[in-house]
C-alpha positions in Angstrom: -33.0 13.0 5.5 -31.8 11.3 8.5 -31.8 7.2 9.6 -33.8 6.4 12.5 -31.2 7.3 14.8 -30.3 9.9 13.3 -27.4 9.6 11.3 -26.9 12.7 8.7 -27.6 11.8 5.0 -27.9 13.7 2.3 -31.6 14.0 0.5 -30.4 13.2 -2.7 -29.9 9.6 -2.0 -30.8 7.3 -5.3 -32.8 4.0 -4.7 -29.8 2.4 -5.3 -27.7 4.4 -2.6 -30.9 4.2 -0.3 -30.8 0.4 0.1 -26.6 0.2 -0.1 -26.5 2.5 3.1 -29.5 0.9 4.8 -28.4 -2.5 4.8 -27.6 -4.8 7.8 -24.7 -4.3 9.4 -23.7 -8.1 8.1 -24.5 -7.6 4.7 -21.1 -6.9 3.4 -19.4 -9.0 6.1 -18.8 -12.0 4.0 -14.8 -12.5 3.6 -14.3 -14.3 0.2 -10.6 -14.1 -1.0 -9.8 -14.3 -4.9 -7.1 -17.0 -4.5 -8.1 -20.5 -6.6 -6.5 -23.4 -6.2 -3.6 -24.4 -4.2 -3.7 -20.4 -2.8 -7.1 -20.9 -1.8 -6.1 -24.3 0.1 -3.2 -22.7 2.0 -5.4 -20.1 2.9 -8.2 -22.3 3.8 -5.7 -24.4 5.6 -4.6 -21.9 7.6 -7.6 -20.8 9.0 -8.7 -24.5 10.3 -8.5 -24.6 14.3 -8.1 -20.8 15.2 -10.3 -18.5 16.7 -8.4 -15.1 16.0 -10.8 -12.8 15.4 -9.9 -9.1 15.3 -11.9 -5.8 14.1 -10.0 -2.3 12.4 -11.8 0.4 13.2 -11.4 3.8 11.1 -13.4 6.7 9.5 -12.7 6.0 5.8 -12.2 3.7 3.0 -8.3 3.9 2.2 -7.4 4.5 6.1 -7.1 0.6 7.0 -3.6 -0.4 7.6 -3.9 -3.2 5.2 -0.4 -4.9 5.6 -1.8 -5.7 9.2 -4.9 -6.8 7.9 -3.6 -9.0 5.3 -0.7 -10.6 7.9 -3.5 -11.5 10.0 -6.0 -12.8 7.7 -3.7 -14.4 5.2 -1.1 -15.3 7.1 -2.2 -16.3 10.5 -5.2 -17.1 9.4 -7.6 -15.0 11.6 -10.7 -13.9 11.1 -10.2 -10.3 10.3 -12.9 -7.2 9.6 -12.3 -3.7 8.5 -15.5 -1.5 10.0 -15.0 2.1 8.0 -17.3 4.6 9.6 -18.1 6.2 6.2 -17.6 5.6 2.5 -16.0 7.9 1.3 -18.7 10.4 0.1 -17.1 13.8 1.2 -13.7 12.8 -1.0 -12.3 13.2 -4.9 -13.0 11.3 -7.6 -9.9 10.8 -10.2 -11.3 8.2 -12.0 -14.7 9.9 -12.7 -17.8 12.3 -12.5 -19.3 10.6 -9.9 -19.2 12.8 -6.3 -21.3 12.0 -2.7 -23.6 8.9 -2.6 -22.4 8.1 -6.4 -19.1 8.4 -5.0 -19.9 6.4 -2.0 -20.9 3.4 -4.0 -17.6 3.4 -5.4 -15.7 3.2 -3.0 -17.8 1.1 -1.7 -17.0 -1.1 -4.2 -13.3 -0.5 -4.0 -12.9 -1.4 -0.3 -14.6 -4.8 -1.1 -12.2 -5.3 -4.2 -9.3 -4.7 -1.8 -11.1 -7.3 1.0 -11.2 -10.1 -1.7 -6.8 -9.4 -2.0 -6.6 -9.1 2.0 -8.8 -11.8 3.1 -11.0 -9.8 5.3 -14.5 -9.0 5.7 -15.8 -5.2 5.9 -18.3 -3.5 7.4 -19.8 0.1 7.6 -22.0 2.5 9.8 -24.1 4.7 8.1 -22.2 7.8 9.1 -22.0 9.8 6.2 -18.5 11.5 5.0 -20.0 15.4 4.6 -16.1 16.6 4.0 -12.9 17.8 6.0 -13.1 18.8 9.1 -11.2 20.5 11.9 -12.1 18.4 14.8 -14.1 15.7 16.8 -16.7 18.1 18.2 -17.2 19.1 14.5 -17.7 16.2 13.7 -20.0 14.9 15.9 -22.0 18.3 15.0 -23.2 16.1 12.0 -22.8 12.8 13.3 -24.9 12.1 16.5 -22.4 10.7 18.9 -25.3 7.8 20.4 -26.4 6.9 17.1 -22.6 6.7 16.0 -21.5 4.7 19.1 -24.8 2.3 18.3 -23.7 1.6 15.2 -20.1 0.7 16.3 -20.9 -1.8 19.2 -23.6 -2.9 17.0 -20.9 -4.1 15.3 -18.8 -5.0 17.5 -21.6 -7.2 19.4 -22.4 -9.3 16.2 -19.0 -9.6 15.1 -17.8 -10.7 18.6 -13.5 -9.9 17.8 -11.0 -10.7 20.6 -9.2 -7.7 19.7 -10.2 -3.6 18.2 -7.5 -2.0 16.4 -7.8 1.3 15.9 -6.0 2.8 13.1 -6.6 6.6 15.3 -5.3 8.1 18.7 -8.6 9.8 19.1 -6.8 13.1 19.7 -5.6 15.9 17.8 -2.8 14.4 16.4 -5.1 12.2 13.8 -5.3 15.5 11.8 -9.2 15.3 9.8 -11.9 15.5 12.5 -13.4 12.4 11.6 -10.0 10.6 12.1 -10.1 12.2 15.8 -13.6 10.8 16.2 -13.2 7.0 14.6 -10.5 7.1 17.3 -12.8 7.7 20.0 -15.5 5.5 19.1 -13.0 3.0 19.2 -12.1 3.8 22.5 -15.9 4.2 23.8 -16.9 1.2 22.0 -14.3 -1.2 23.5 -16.0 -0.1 26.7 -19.7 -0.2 25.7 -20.2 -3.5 23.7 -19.3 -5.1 27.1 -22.3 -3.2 28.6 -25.3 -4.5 29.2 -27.0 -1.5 30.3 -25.7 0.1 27.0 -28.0 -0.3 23.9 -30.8 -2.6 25.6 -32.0 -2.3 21.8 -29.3 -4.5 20.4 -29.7 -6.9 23.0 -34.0 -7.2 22.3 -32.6 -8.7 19.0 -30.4 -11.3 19.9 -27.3 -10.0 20.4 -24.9 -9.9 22.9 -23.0 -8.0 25.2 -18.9 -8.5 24.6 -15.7 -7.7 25.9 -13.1 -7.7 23.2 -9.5 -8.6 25.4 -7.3 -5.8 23.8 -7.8 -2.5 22.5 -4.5 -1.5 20.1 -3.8 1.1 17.9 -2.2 0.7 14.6 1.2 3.3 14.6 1.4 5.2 11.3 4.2 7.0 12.5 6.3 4.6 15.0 8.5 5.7 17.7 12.1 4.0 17.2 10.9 0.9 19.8 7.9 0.7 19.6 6.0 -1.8 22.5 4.9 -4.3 19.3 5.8 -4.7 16.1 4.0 -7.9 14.0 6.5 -8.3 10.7 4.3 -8.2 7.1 7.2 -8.5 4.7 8.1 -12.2 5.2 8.3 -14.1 2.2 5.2 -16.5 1.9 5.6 -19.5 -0.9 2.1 -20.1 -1.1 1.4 -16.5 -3.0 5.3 -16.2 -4.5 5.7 -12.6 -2.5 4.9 -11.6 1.0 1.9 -10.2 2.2 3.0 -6.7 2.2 2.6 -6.6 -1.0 -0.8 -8.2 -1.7 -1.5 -5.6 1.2 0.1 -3.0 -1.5 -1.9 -4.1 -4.6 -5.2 -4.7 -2.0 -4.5 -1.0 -1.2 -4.4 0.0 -5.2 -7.7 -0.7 -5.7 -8.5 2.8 -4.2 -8.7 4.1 -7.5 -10.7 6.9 -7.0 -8.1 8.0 -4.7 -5.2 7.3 -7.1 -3.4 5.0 -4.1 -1.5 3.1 -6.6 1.5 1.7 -4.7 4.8 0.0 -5.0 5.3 -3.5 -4.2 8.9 -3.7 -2.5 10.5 -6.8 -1.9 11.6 -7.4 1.8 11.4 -6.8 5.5 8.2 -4.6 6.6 6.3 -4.3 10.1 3.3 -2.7 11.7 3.8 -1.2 15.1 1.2 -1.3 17.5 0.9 0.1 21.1 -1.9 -1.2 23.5 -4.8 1.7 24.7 -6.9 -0.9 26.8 -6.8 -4.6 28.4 -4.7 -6.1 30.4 -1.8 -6.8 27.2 0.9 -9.0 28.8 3.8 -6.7 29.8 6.5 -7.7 27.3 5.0 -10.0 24.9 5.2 -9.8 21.0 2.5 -11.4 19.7 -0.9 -9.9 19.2 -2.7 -12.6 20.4 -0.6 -13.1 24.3 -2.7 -14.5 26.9 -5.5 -15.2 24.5 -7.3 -18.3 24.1 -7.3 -18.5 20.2 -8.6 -22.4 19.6 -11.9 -24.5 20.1 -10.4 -26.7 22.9 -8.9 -23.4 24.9 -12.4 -22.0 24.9 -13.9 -25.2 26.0 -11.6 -25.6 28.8 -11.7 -21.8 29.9 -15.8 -22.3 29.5 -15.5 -25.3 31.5 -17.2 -27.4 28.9 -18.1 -30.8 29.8 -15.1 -33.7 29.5 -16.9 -35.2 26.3 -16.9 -32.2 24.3 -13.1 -31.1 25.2 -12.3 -34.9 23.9 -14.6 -34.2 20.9 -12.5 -30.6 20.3 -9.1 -32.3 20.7 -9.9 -34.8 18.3 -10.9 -32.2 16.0 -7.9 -30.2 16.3 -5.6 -33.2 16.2 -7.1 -34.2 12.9 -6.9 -30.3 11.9 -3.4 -30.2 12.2 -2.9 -34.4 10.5 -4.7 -33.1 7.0 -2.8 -29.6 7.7 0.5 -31.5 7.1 -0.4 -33.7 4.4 -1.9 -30.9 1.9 0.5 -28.4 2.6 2.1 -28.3 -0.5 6.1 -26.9 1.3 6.0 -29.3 3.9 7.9 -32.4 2.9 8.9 -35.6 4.2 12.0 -35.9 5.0 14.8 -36.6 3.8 13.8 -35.3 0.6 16.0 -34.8 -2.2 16.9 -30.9 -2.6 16.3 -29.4 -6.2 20.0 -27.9 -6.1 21.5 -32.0 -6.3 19.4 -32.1 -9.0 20.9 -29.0 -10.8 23.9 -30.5 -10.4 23.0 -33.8 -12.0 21.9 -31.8 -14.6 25.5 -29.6 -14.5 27.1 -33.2 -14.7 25.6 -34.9 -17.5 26.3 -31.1 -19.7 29.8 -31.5 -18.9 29.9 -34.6 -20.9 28.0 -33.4 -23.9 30.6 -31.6 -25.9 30.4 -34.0 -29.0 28.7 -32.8 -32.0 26.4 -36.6 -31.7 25.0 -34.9 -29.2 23.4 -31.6 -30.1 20.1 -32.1 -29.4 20.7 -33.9 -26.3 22.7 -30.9 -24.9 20.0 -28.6 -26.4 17.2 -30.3 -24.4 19.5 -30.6 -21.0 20.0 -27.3 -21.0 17.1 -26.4 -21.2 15.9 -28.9 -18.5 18.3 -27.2 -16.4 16.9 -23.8 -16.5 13.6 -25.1 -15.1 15.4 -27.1 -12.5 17.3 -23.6 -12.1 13.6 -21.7 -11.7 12.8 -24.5 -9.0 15.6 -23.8 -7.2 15.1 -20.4 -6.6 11.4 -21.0 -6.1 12.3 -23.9 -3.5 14.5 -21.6 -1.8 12.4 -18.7 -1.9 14.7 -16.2 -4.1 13.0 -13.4 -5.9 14.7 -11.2 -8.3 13.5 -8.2 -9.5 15.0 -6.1 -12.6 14.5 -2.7 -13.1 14.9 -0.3 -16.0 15.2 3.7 -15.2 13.5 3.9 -19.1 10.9 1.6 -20.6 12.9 2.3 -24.7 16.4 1.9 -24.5 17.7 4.2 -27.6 20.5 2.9 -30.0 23.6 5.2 -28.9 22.7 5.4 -25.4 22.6 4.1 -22.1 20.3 3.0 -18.9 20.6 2.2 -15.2 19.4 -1.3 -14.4 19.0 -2.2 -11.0 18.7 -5.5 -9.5 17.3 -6.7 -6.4 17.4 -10.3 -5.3 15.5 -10.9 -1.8 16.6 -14.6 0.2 12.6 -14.9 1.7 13.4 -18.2 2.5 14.9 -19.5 5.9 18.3 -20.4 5.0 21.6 -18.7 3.5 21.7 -18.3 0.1 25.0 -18.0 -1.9 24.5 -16.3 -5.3 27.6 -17.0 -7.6 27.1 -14.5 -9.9 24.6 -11.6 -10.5 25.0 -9.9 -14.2 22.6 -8.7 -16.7 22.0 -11.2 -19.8 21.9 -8.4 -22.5 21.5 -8.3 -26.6 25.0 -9.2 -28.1 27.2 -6.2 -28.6 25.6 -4.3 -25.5 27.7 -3.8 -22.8 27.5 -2.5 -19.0 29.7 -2.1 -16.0 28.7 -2.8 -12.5 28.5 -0.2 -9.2 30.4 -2.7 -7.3 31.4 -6.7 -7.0 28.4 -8.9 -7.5 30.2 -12.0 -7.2 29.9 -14.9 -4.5 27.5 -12.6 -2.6 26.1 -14.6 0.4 22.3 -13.2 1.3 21.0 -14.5 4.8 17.4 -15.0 5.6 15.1 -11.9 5.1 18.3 -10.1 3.1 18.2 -8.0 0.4 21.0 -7.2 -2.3 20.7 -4.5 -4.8 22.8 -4.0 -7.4 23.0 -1.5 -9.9 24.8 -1.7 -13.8 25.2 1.0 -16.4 24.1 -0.3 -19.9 25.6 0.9 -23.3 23.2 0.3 -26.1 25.5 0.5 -29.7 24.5 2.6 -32.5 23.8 -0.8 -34.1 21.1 -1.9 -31.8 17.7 -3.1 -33.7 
């Protein structure tokens, strides 16, 4: 069967499947993150009094750069979409029987599990994924280039973005056929949502035309400079880890695809390189030259004097209840949780009589909290891995450990040893002793642990 403009689909198409691909083009576009509490707050925080808006464009569900998307919707707060020009129909299935439109729900599914990690909304056309193929004219053999290019600035049009990334060149180099044409729809659609004369349909039912500012694409590969790079490995305190990695567990929920993946600690980037709009030569931020709040729009609009007052106001109390639930900002001075270790290191140096056992006992133990402030304050993770999950008595193991500094000052780390069962021992690759780690750093260190014959 085909859509009424002509989109291939299969005739096997449940009830179920028939109503999933033949929704509105908003009906998935809701972004609902799964953060509760004071993660929800930041988040909600964050997006007060920005305008960002941008839109991915790509074929499939798993081809999002999703440490982009999750920089930009969880940490600048902007509004940010993923548009996937298929589900996934023509692909494997590791996880079960299910192949085509049962498929297609699936990953349906999965790409709206990975939105509620990422913060972003998703939308689809209802191009269906037939299978590999070798090029963009084969593709649009079964996907009718108009009817595709609708679909695309009919998104585009309700979703109104100030800037398209597309995650393909639109050329040969984007391999899969369908890669080569999700890159040129982004291309033709930058151009065609601003065009009146283009899709006189769309505009018979409200919407608009619109002229998203920038047209990027999202660099897989990166040359060695590339002309923008936005960082997604900072450290962020409100989720405990950067936003790589939720991008990293966002991107395991493609199940189906087995895209398990690692969550490394430490520096990452996206590189990006502009295809249309007049990007400022030089600039490295996504959003240069763009108005990106309420009171900017007004005054570009040339709203009248009451409602720029009215905006300012707004974003003036925006930024006031910004800074007073925003659990890391402080006033200052505030006392620092490493004077209060060493309050703590104080008093145990003066409990060394047996009247005070229990005292000691419960000090100590005070102290290792402070300690876990400390590193949480300062934004010090440490990660511990094992090269086997069952050490064997009579044997040894590699253990690594990585400490990241994500916070924003140096960090000097006394000491950095494995606690281990008594009678174990190790040796160390090198020194880890006074090591200094500056913002962003990582250290790695690596010991060699002997497990006795005597191990339980």
């Amino acid at each position: 069967m085909t859509t009424r403009h002509g989109i291939t689909m299969r005739s096997r198409l449940g009830l179920a499947a028939l109503v999933l691909f033949l929704l509105p083009v908003d009906a998935a576009a809701q972004a609902i993150i799964e953060s509760r509490g004071a993660a929800e707050l930041g988040v909600a925080l964050r997006r007060l009094g920005t305008t960002k808006r941008v839109l991915m464009i790509a074929a499939h569900p798993d081809d999002e750069n999703t440490a982009l998307i999750a920089e930009l919707a969880l940490g600048d707060g902007a509004d940010v979409a993923y548009l996937s020009l298929t589900r996934g129909e023509g692909g494997q299935n590791l996880i079960g029987p299910e192949l085509q439109e049962g498929l297609g729900l699936i990953r349906t599914e999965e790409l709206l599990a990975a939105r509620r990690l990422d913060g972003a909304r998703q939308y689809f056309t209802r191009a269906y994924d037939y299978g590999f193929s070798k090029s963009a004219d084969e593709a649009f053999t079964q996907w009718p280039r108009d009817s595709l290019l609708a679909d695309v600035v009919e998104v585009v049009r309700h979703y109104r973005p100030d800037i398209i990334v597309s995650v393909f060149s639109g050329t040969d180099a984007d391999g899969h056929g369908q890669h080569q044409a999700a890159g040129i729809m982004s291309r033709e659609a930058f151009t065609a949502a601003a065009d009146a004369a283009q899709f006189p349909a769309q505009l018979a039912r409200g919407l608009r035309p619109h002229a998203a500012a920038y047209l990027f694409q999202a660099l897989y590969r990166p040359p060695a400079d590339p002309p923008l790079r936005v960082a997604t490995g900072d450290y962020d305190a409100l989720f405990g880890r950067s936003r790589f990695q939720i991008a990293m567990e966002s991107r395991s929920r493609h199940r189906s695809q087995d895209m398990g993946m690692a969550q490394p600690l430490g520096p990452q980037s996206t590189s990006l390189r502009v295809l249309a709009g007049n990007y400022p030569s030089g600039a490295q931020s996504l959003f240069a030259g763009l108005d990106t709040t309420l009171s900017q729009h007004a005054q570009r609009a040339g709203a009248p004097a009451g409602v720029l007052g009215h905006l300012l106001r707004y974003e003036d109390i925006v930024e006031a209840i910004g800074l007073a639930l925003n659990l890391f900002v402080r006033p200052a001075p505030a006392p620092r949780p490493d004077d209060a270790v060493r309050a703590l290191d104080a008093a145990l140096a003066l409990l060394d009589d047996e009247r005070f056992v229990l005292l000691r006992t419960r000090t100590a133990d005070e102290r290792k909290q402070a300690a876990d402030v400390l590193l949480l304050h300062a934004g010090v993770i440490v990660d511990v891995i094992a090269d086997t999950p069952t050490p064997v008595p009579g044997t040894s193991f590699e253990l690594t450990v990585t400490v990241w500094n994500g916070g924003p000052a140096d960090v000097v780390l006394n000491d950095i040893t494995p606690q281990l069962p008594h009678g174990w021992h190790y040796t160390a690759d090198r020194s880890a002793v006074m090591v200094r780690l500056a913002p962003s750093s990582i250290t790695t260190h690596t010991f060699h642990v002997s497990v006795p014959e005597t191990a339980v």
